[in-house]
C-alpha positions in Angstrom: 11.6 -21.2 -19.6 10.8 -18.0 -18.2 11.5 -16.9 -15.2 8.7 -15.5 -12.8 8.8 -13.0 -10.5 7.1 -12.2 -7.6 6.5 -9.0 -6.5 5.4 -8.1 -2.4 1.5 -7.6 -1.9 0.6 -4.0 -0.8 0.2 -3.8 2.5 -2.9 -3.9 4.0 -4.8 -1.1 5.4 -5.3 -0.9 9.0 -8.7 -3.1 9.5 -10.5 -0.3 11.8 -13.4 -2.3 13.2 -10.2 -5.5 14.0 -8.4 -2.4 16.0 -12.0 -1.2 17.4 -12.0 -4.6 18.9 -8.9 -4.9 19.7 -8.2 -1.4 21.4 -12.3 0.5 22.3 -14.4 -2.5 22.7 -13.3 -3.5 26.1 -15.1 0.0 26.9 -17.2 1.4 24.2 -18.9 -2.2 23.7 -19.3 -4.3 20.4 -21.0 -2.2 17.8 -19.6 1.1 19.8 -23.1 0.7 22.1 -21.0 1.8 25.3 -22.0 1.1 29.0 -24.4 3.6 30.4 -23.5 6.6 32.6 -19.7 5.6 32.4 -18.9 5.3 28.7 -20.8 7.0 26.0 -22.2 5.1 22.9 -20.0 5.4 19.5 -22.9 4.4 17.7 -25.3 6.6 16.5 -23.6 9.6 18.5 -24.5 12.9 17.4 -21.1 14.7 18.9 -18.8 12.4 16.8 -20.4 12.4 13.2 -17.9 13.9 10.8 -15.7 14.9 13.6 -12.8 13.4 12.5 -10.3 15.0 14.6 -12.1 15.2 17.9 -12.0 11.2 17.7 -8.3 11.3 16.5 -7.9 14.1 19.5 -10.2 11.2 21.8 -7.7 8.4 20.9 -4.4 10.3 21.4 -4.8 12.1 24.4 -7.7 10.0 26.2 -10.7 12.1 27.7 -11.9 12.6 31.0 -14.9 14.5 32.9 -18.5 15.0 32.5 -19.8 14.5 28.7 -22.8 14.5 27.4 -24.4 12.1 24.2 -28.3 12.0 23.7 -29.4 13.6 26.6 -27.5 10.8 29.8 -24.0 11.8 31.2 -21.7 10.0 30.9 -18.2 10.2 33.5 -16.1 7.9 32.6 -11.9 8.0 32.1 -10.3 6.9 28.7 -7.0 6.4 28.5 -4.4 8.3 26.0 -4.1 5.6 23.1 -1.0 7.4 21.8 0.9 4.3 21.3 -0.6 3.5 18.2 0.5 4.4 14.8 -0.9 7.2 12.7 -2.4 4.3 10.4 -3.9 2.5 13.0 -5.3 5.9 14.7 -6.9 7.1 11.2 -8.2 3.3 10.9 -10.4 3.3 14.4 -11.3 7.0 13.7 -12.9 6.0 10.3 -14.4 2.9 11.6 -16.3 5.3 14.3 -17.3 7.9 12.0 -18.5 6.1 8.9 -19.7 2.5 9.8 -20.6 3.6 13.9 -21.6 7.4 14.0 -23.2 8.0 10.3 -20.8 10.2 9.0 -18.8 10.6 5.7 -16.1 12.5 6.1 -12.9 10.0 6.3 -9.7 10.9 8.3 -5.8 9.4 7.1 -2.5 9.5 8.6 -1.4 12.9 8.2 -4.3 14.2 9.5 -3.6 12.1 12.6 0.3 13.3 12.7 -0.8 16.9 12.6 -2.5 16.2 15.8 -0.1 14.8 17.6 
């Protein structure tokens, strides 16, 4: 009789659009469609594809003032989401950028630390 062992699954990456829900959706809307003239679609935004670190900068510090996406201003206040972890920050900013905004270019945890 042999014996068996069991070895730990891997742990799981940070679902981005379950932390999306959980942490922008509130605000931003399901599907990142946001909530016009206070906060600015995530979806299809020009500013945000393959911007990586401005949405890692976004989450981390929050933003506030005047901004502009596809021509309607937006003046809303987002809170500083600097609480999170480096995985879950990389997760959301992913989620934004490739399944949200259009972009490629994916973001990780270091790149989030750098920021902070």
């Amino acid at each position: 009789m042999g014996l068996l062992t069991v070895l730990p699954a891997p742990a799981a990456a940070a679902d981005g659009k379950a932390l999306f829900a959980k942490h922008c959706q509130a605000c931003h809307q399901a599907g990142g469609k946001g909530l016009s003239g206070v906060f600015p679609p995530l979806a299809g935004n020009p500013n945000l594809v393959d911007q990586p670190q401005r949405i890692i900068d976004a989450v981390l510090k929050g933003k506030s003032g005047a901004l502009e996406v596809n021509g309607v201003t937006y003046n809303g206040f987002m809170p500083p989401m600097n609480y999170l972890s480096n995985d879950d920050v990389a997760a959301i900013a992913n989620y934004i950028n490739l399944d949200l905004a259009g972009g490629q270019e994916k973001t990780d945890a270091g790149a989030v630390a750098s920021l902070r």
